[in-house]
TIVEX-434820 format. One line per 5 residues: number of its first residue (from 0); their letters; for each residue z, x, y of N, C-alpha, C. Coordinates in Angstrom, 3 decimals. Example, Ala and Ser with C-alpha at 12.3 -4.5 7.8 and 13.67 -1.06 7.14 Angstrom:
BEGIN
0 = as = 7.800,13.190,-5.690,7.800,12.300,-4.500,7.800,13.200,-3.300 ~ 7.080,12.850,-2.250,7.140,13.670,-1.060,7.870,12.900,0.030
END
This chain:
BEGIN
0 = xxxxx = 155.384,31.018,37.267,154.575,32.221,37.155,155.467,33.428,36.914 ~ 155.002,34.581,36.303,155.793,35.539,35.861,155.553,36.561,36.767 ~ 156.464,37.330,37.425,156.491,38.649,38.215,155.549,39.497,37.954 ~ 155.219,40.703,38.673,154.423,41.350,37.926,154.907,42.392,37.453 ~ 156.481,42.345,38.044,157.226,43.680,37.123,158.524,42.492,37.066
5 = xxxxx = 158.508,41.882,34.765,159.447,40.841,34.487,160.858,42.012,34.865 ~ 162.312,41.219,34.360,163.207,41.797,34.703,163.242,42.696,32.966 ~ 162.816,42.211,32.210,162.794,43.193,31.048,162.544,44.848,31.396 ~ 162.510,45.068,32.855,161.845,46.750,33.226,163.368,47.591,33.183 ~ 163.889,46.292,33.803,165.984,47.237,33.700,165.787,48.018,32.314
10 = xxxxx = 165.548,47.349,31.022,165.531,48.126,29.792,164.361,48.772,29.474 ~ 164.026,50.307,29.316,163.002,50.975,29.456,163.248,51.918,27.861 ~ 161.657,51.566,27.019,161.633,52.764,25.928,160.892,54.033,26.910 ~ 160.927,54.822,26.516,159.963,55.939,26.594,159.019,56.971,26.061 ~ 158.241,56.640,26.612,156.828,57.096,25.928,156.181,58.243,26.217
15 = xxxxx = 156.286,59.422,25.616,155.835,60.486,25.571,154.661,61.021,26.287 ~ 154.072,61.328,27.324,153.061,62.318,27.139,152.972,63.196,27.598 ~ 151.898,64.215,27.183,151.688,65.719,27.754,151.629,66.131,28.674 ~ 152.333,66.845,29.753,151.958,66.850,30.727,150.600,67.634,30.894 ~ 150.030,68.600,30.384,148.859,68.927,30.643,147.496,67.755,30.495
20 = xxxxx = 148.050,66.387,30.067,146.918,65.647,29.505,146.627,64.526,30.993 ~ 145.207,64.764,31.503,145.555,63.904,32.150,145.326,62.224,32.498 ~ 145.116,61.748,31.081,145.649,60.698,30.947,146.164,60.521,29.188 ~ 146.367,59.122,29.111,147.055,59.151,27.427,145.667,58.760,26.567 ~ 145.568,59.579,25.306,144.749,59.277,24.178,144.910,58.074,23.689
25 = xxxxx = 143.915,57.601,22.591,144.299,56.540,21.849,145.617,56.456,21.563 ~ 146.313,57.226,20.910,147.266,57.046,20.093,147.967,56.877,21.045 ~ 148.779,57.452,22.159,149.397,57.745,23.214,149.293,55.924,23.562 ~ 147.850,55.516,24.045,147.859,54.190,24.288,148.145,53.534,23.244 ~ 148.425,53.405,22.402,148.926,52.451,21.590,150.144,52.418,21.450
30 = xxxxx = 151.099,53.679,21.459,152.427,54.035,21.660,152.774,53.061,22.651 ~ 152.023,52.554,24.079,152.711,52.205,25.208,152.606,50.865,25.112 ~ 151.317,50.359,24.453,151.323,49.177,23.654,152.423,48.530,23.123 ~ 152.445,49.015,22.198,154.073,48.971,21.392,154.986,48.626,21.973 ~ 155.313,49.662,22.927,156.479,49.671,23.539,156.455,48.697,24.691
35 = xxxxx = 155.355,48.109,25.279,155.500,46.991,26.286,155.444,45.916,25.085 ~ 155.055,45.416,23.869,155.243,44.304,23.573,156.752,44.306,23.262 ~ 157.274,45.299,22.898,159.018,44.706,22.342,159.702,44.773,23.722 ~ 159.330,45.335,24.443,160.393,45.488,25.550,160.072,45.092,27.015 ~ 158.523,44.849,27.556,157.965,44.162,28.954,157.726,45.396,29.085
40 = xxxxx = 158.148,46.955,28.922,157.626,48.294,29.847,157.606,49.230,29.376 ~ 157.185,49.831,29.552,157.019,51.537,28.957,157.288,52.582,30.021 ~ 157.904,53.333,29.892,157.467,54.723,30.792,157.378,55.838,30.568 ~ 155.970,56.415,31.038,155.808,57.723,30.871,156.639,58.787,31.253 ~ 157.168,59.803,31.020,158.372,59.968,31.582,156.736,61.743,32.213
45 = xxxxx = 156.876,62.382,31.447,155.940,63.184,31.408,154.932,62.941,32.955 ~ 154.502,61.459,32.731,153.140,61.457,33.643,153.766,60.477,34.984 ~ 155.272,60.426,35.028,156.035,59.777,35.884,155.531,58.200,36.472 ~ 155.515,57.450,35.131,154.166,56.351,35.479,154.978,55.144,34.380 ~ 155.062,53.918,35.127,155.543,53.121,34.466,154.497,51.995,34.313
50 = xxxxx = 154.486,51.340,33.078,153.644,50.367,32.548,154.447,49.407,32.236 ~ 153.875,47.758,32.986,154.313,46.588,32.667,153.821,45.511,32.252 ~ 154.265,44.844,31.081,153.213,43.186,31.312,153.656,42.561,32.335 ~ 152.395,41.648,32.991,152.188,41.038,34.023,151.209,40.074,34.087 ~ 151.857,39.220,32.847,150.781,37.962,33.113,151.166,37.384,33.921
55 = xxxxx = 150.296,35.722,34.161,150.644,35.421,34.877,149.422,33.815,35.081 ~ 149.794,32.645,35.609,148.792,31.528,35.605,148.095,31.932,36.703 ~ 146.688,30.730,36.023,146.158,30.412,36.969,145.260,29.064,36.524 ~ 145.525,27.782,37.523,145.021,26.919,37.579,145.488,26.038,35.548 ~ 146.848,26.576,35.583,147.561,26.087,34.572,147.262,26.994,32.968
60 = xxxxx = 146.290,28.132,33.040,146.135,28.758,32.255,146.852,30.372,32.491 ~ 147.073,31.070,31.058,147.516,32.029,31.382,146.782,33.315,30.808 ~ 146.869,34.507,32.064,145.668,35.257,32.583,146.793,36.568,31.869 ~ 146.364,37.635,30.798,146.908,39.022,30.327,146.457,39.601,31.541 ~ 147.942,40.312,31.806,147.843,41.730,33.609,148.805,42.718,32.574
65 = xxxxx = 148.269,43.755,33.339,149.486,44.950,32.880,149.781,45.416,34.754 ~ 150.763,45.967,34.854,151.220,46.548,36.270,151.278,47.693,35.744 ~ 150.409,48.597,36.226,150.804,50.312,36.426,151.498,51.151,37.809 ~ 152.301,51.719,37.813,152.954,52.473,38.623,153.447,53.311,38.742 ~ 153.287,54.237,39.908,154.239,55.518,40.377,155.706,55.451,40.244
70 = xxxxx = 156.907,56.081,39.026,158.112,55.973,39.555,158.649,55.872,40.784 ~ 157.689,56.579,41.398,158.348,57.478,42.656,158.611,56.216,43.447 ~ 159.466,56.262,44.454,159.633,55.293,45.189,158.805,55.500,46.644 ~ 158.759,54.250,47.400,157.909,53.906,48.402,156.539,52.743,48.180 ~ 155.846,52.635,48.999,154.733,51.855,49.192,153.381,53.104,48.912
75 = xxxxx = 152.560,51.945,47.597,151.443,53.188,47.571,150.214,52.523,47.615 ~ 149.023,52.890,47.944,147.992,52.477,47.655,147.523,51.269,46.137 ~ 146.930,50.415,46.401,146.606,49.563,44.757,145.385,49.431,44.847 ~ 145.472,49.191,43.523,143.588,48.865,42.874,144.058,47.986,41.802 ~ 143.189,46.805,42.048,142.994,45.372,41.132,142.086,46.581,40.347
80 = xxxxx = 142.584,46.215,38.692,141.281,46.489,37.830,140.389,45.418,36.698 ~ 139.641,45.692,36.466,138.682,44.040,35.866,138.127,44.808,34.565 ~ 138.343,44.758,33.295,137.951,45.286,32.569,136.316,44.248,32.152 ~ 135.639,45.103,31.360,134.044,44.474,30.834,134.164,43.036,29.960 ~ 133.095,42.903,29.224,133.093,41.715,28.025,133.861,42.007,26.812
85 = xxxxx = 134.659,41.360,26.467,135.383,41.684,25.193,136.488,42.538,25.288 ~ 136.530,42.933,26.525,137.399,43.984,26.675,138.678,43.287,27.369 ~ 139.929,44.180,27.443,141.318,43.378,27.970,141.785,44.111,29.529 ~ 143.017,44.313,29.278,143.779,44.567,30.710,144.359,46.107,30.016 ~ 144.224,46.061,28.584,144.869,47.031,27.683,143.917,48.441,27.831
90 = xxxxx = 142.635,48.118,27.613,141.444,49.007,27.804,141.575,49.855,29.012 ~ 142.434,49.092,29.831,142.594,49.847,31.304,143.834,50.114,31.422 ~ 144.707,51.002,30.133,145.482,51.352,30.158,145.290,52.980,30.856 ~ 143.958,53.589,29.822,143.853,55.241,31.097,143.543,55.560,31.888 ~ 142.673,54.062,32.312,142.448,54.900,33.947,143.415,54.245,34.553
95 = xxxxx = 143.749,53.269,34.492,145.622,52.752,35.267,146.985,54.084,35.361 ~ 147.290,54.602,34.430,147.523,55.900,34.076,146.806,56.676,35.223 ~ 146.011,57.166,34.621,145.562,57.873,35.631,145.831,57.666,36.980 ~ 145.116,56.893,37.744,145.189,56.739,38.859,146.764,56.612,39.268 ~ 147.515,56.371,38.757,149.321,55.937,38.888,149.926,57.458,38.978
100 = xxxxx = 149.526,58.321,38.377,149.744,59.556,38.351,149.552,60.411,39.452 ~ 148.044,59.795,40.241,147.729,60.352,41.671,148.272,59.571,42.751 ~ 149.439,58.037,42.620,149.814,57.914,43.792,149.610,56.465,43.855 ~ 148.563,55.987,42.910,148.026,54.238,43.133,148.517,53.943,42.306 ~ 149.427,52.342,42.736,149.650,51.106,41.918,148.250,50.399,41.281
105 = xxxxx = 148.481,49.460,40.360,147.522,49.030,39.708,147.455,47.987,38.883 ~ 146.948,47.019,38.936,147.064,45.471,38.204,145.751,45.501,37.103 ~ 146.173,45.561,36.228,144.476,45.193,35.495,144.618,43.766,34.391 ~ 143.827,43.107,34.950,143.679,41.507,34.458,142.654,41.401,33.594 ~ 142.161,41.080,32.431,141.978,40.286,31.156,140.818,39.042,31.915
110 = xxxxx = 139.927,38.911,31.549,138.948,38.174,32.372,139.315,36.734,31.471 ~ 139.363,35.273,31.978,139.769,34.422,31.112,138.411,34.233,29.436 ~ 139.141,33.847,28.567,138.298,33.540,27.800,138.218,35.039,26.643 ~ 139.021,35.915,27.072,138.651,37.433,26.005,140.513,38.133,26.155 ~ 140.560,38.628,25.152,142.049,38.556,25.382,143.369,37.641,24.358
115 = xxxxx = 144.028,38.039,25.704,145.117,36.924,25.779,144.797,35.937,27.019 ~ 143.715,36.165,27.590,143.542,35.294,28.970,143.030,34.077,28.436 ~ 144.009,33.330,28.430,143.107,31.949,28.131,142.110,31.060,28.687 ~ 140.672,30.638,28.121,139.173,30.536,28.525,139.224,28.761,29.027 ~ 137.990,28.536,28.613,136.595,29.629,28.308,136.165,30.644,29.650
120 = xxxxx = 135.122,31.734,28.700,134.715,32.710,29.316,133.677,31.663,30.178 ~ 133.034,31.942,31.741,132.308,31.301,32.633,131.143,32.351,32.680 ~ 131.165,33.303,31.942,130.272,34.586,32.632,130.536,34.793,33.976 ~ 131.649,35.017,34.249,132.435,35.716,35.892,131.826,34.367,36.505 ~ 131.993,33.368,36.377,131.716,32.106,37.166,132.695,31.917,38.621
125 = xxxxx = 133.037,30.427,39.251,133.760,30.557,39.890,135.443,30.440,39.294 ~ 135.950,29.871,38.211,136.778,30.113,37.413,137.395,31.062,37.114 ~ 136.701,32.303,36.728,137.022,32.819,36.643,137.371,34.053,38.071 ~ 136.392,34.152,38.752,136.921,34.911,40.484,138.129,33.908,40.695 ~ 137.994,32.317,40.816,139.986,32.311,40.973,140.549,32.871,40.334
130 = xxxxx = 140.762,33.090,38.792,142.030,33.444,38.678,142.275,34.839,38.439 ~ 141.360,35.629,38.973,141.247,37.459,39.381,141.849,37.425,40.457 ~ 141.447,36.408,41.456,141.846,36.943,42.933,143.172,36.396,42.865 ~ 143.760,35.281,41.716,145.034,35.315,41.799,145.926,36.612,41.523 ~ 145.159,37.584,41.286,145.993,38.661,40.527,146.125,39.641,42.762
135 = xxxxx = 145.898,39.139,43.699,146.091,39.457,45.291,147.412,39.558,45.063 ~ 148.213,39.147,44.118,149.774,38.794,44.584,149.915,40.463,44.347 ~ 149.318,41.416,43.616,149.529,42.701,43.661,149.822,43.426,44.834 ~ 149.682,42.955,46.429,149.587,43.273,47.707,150.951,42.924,48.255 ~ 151.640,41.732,47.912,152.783,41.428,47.993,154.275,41.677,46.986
140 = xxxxx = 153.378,42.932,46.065,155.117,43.456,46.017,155.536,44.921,46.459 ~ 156.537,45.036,46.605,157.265,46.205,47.444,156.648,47.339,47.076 ~ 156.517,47.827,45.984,155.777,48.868,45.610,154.611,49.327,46.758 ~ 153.868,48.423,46.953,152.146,48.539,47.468,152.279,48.178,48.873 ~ 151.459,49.062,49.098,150.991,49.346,50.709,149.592,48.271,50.770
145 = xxxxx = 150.018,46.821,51.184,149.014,45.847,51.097,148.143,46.308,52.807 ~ 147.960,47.581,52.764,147.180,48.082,53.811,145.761,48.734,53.219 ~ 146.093,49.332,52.476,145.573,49.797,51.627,145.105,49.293,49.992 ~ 144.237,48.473,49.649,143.533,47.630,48.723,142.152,48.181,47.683 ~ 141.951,47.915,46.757,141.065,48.568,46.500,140.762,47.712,45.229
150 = xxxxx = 139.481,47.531,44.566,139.063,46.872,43.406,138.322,47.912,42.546 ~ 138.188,47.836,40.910,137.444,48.424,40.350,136.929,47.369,38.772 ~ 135.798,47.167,38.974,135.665,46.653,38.050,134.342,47.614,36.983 ~ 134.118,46.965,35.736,133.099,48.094,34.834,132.909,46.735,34.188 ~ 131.133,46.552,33.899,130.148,45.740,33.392,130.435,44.066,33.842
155 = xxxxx = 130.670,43.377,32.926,131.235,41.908,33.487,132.340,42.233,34.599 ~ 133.029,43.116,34.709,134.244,44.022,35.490,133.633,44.081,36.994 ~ 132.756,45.237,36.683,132.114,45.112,37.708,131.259,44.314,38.329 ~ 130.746,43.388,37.882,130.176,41.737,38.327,131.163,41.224,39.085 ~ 132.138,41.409,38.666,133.406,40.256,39.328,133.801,40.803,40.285
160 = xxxxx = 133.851,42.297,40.388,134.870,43.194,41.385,133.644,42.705,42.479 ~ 132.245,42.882,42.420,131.427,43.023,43.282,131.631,41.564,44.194 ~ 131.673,40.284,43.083,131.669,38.824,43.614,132.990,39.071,44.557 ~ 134.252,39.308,44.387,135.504,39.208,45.249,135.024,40.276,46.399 ~ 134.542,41.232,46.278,134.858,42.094,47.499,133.804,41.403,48.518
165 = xxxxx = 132.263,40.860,48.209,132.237,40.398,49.513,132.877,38.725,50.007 ~ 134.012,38.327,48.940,134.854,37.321,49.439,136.120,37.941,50.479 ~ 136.504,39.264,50.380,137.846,39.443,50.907,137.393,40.688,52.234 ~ 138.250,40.920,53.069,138.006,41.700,54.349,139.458,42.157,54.136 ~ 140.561,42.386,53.215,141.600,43.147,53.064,141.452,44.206,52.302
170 = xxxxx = 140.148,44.186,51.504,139.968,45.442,50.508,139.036,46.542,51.352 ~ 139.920,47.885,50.930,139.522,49.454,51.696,138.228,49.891,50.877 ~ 138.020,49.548,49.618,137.620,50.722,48.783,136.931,49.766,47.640 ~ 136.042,49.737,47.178,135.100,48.793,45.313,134.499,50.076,45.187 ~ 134.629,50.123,43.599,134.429,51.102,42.746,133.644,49.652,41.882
175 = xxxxx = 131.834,49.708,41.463,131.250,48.596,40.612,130.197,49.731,39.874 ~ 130.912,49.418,38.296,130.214,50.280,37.137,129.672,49.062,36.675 ~ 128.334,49.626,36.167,127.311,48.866,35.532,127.495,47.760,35.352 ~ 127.535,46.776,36.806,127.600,45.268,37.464,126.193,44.686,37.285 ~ 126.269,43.437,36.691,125.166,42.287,37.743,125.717,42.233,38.854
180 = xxxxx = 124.410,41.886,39.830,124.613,41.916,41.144,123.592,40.551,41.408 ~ 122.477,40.615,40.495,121.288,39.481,40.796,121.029,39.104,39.480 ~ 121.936,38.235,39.047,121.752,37.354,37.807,120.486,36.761,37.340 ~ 120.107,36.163,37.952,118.168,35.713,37.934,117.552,36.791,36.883 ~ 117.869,37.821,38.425,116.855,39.422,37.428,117.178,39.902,36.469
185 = xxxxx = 118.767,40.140,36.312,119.205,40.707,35.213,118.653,39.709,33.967 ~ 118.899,38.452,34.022,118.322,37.632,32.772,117.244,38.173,32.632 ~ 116.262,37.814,33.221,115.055,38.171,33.007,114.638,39.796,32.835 ~ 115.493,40.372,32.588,115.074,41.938,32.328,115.767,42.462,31.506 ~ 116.970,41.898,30.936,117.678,42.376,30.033,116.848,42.220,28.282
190 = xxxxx = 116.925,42.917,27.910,116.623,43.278,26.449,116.944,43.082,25.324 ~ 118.584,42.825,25.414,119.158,42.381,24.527,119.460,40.859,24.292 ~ 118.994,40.367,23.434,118.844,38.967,23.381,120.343,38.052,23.792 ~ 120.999,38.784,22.555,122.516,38.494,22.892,123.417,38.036,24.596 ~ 123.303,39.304,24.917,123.637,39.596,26.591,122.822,38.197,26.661
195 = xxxxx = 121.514,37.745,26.913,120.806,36.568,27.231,121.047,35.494,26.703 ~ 121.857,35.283,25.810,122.268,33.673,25.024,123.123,33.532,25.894 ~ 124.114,34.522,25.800,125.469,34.589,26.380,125.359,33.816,28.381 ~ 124.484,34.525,28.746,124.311,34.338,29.851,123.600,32.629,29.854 ~ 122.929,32.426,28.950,122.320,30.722,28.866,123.557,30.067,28.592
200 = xxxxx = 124.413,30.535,27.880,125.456,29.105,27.157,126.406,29.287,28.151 ~ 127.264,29.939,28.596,128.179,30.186,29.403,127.847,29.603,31.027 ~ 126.447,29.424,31.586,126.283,29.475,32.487,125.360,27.713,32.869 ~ 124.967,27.750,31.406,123.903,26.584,31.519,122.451,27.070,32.720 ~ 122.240,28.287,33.672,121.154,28.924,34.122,120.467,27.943,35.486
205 = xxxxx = 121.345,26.898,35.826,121.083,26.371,36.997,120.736,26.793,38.107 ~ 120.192,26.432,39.492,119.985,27.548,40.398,121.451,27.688,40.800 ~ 122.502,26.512,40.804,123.548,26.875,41.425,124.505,27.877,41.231 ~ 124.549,28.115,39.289,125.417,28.647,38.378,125.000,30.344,38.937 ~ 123.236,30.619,39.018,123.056,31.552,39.266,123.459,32.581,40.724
210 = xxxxx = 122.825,31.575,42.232,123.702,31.687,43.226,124.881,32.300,43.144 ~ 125.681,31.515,42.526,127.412,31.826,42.428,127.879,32.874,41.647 ~ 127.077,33.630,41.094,127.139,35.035,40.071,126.221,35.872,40.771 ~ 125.835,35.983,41.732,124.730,37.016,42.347,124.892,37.340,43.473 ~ 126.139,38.526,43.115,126.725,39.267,44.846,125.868,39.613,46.255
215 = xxxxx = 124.547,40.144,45.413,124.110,40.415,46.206,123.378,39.471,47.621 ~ 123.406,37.913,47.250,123.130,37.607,48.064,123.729,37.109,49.216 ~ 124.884,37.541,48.947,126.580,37.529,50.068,127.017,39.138,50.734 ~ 125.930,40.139,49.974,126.008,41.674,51.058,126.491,41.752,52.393 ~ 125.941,40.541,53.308,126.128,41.002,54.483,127.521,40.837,55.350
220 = xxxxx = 128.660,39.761,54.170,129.801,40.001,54.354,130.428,41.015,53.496 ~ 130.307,41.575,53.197,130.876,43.032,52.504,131.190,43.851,53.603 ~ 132.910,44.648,53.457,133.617,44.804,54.871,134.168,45.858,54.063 ~ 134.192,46.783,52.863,134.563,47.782,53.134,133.006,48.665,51.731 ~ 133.480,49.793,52.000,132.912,50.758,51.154,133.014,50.911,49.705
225 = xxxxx = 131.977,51.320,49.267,131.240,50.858,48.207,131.065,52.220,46.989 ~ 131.295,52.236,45.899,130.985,53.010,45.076,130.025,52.602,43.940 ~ 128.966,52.780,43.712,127.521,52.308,42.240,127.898,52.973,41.132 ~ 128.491,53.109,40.078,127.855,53.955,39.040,127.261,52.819,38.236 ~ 126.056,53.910,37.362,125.428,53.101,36.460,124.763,54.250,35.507
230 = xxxxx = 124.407,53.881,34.183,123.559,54.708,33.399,122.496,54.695,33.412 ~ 121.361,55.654,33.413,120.353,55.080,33.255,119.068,54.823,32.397 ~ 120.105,54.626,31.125,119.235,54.372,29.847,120.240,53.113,29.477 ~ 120.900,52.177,30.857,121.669,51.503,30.416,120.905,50.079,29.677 ~ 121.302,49.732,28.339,120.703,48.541,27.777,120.816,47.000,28.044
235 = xxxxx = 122.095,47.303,28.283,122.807,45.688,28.697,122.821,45.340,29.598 ~ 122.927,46.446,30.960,122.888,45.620,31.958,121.166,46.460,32.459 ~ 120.459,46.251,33.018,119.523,47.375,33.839,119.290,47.982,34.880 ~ 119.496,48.941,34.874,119.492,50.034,35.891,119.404,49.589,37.044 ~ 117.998,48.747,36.868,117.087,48.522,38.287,118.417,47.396,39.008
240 = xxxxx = 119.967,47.128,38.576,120.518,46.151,39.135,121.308,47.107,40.259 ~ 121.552,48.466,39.822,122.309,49.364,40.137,121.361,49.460,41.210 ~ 119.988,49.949,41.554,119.146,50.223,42.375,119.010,49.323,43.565 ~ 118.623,47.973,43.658,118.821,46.582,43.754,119.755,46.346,44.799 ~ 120.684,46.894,44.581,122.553,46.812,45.253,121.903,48.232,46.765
245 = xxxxx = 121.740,49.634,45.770,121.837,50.263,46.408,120.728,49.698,47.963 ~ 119.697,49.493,47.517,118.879,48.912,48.401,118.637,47.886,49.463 ~ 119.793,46.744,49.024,120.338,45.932,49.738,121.534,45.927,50.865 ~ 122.264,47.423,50.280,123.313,48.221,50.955,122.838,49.286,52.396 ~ 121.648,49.686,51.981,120.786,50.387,52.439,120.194,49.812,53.788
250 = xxxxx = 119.578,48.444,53.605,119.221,47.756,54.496,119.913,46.982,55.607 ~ 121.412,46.597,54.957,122.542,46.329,55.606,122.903,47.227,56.342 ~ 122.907,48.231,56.434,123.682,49.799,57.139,125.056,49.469,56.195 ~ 125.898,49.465,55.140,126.668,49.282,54.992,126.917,50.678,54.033 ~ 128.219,51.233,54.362,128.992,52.242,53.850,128.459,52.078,52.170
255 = xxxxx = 127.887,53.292,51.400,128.036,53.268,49.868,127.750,54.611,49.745 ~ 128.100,54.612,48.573,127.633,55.745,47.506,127.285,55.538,46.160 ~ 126.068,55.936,45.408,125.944,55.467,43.867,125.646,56.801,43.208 ~ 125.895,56.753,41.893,125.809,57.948,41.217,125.439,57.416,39.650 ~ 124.356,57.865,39.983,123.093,57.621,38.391,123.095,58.574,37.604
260 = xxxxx = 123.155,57.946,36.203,123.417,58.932,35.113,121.921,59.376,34.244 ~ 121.133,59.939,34.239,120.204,60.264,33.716,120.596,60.443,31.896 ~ 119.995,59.358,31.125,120.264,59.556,29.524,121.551,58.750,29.137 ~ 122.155,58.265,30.084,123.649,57.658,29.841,123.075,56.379,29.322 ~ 123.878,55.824,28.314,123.706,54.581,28.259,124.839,53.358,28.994
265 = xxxxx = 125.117,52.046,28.515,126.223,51.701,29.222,127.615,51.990,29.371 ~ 128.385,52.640,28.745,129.786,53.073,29.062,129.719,53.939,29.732 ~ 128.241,55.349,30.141,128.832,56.476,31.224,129.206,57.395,30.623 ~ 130.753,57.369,29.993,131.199,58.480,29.959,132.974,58.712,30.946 ~ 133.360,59.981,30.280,134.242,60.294,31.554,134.173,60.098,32.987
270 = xxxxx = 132.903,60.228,32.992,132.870,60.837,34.682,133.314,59.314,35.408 ~ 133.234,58.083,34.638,133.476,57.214,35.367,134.809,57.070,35.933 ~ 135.724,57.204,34.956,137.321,57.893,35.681,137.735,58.857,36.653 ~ 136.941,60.061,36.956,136.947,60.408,37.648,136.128,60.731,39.050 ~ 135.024,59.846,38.608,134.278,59.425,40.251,135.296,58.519,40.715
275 = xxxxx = 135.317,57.664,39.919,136.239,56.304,40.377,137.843,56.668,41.261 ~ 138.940,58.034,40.742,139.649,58.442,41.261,139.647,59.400,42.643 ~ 138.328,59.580,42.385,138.070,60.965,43.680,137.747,59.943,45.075 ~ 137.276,58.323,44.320,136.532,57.099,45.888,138.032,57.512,45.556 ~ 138.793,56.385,45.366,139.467,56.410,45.808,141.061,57.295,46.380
280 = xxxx = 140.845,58.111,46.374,142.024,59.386,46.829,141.210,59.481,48.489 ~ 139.782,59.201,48.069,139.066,59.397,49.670,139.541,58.139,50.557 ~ 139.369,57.199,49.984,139.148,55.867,50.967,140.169,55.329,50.895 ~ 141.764,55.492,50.285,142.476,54.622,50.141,143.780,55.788,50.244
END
C-alpha cells in the first residue's frame, strides 16, 4: 500500500496562488494537477498548503486519494472527503484547499468504479464503504489529531459519508450534501430515469441491497453531529430525502443542523464550501 504522503514530497514544484483568493480556480487546479502527476506534490506556497497523491488498495484494488495539508507543523484536525457520481478525489481539490488553509488535514478518495478508483461502481454498496473507510488510515499519520475526525461527503459523497458515520463513534463532525439516506424512496421519487437505471443495475433493488444503502435506518447509532445541505429544486436526488434525515434526527434527539436552498438545484452553489468550513472550524 502506498503512504499517504509518497517519499516523492522531499521534491516539491510550486504552485502559485493568490493570496487574496480563497481557494484555487480552475486553472490554478489544474496547475496542481500537473504538478502532482510529474512529481507526487504540489505546494501552495501562497495558501501554505501542500497537495499529495495518495492512493492506495483496497481489497486488492486501487482506490485515487489526494492528501491535503497545512505546512505548518503539528497535529491538526482531518476530514475524509467523498466526492459525487462521476466525480474524483481531484474535484475536491478546492474545498481540500480550502479547508487546509484554515488548519484541517484532508484525504479525498475517488469512489471505486469512477476515476482512477478501480470498480465496479456498487452505488455506495458495501464495497465500496470498505474501501472509503480504508482511507481511516488518515487518523494515523503524524500530521492529524486522530481526536478530532470529521467526514464530508456531496451526492453519492454524501450517501457514503452518511453510511460510515453511523458505522464509526471516532468521527466529531459529517457535513452530508444532497445524500440518499432512504434508497427505497429516493428510487421511487426520483425523476430522472437515468439516476433510476443506475440505481436498478448497480444494485439489482433487493430488499437487502436496499437496507445496506439506507442510513437512515442505522440513525440511532449516529454519535456525532450532523450537518444537511440540500437544494430545493434538487432533481437527482429529492429534497424530501434531505427532510426525511432531518426528521429522523429530530426524533432521535440527535445533534444537527440542515440548511435548504430555496431555487437551488443539485450542486448548491458556493455556500456549500463554506457552510461546510464554518461546521467544521465549530465542531472540530
Amino acid at each position: 500500500m502506498r503512504a499517504l504522503v509518497p517519499p516523492l514530497c522531499a521534491i516539491l514544484l510550486h504552485v502559485v496562488v493568490a493570496p487574496a483568493a480563497a481557494q484555487p480556480r480552475a486553472p490554478e487546479r489544474d496547475a496542481i494537477v500537473q504538478t502532482i502527476e510529474k512529481d507526487g506534490c504540489a505546494t501552495l506556497e501562497a495558501a501554505a498548503v501542500r497537495v499529495c497523491r495518495a492512493d492506495y488498495a483496497s481489497e486488492g484494488r486501487t482506490l485515487e486519494a489526494l492528501s491535503l495539508r497545512p505546512i505548518a507543523d503539528g497535529r491538526h484536525p482531518a476530514v475524509l472527503m467523498i466526492p459525487g457520481f462521476e466525480r474524483t478525489a481531484r474535484d475536491l481539490i478546492t474545498l481540500g484547499v480550502q479547508l487546509a488553509r484554515e488548519g484541517f488535514a484532508g484525504l479525498a478518495v475517488t469512489q471505486p468504479g469512477f476515476g482512477r478508483s478501480q470498480g465496479p461502481a456498487d452505488f455506495v454498496g458495501p464495497r465500496t464503504i470498505r474501501a472509503l473507510e480504508e482511507g481511516e488510515r488518515l487518523k494515523r499519520e503524524p500530521h492529524v489529531d486522530p481526536a478530532r475526525l470529521g467526514i464530508y461527503g456531496f451526492s453519492r459523497g454524501g450517501m457514503a459519508a452518511a453510511l460510515i458515520a453511523v458505522r464509526r463513534d471516532d468521527l466529531r463532525a459529517a457535513v452530508l450534501g444532497a445524500g440518499i439516506y432512504d434508497f427505497q424512496r429516493a428510487h421511487d421519487e426520483v425523476t430522472m430515469e437515468g439516476i433510476r437505471k443506475n440505481m436498478e443495475d448497480e444494485t439489482g433493488m433487493t430488499r437487502q441491497a436496499v437496507e445496506e444503502r439506507s442510513a437512515i435506518l442505522r440513525m440511532d447509532r449516529l454519535r456525532c453531529p450532523v450537518l444537511i445541505l440540500h437544494g430545493e429544486k434538487d432533481e437527482n436526488v429529492p429534497v424530501s430525502q434531505a427532510l426525511l434525515l432531518r426528521d429522523r434526527l429530530r426524533a432521535l434527539g440527535k445533534e444537527f443542523e440542515i440548511r435548504l436552498y430555496p431555487g437551488r438545484a443539485h450542486g448548491i452553489g458556493s455556500e456549500v464550501a463554506t457552510e461546510t468550513l464554518a461546521f467544521f472550524k465549530k465542531k472540530l
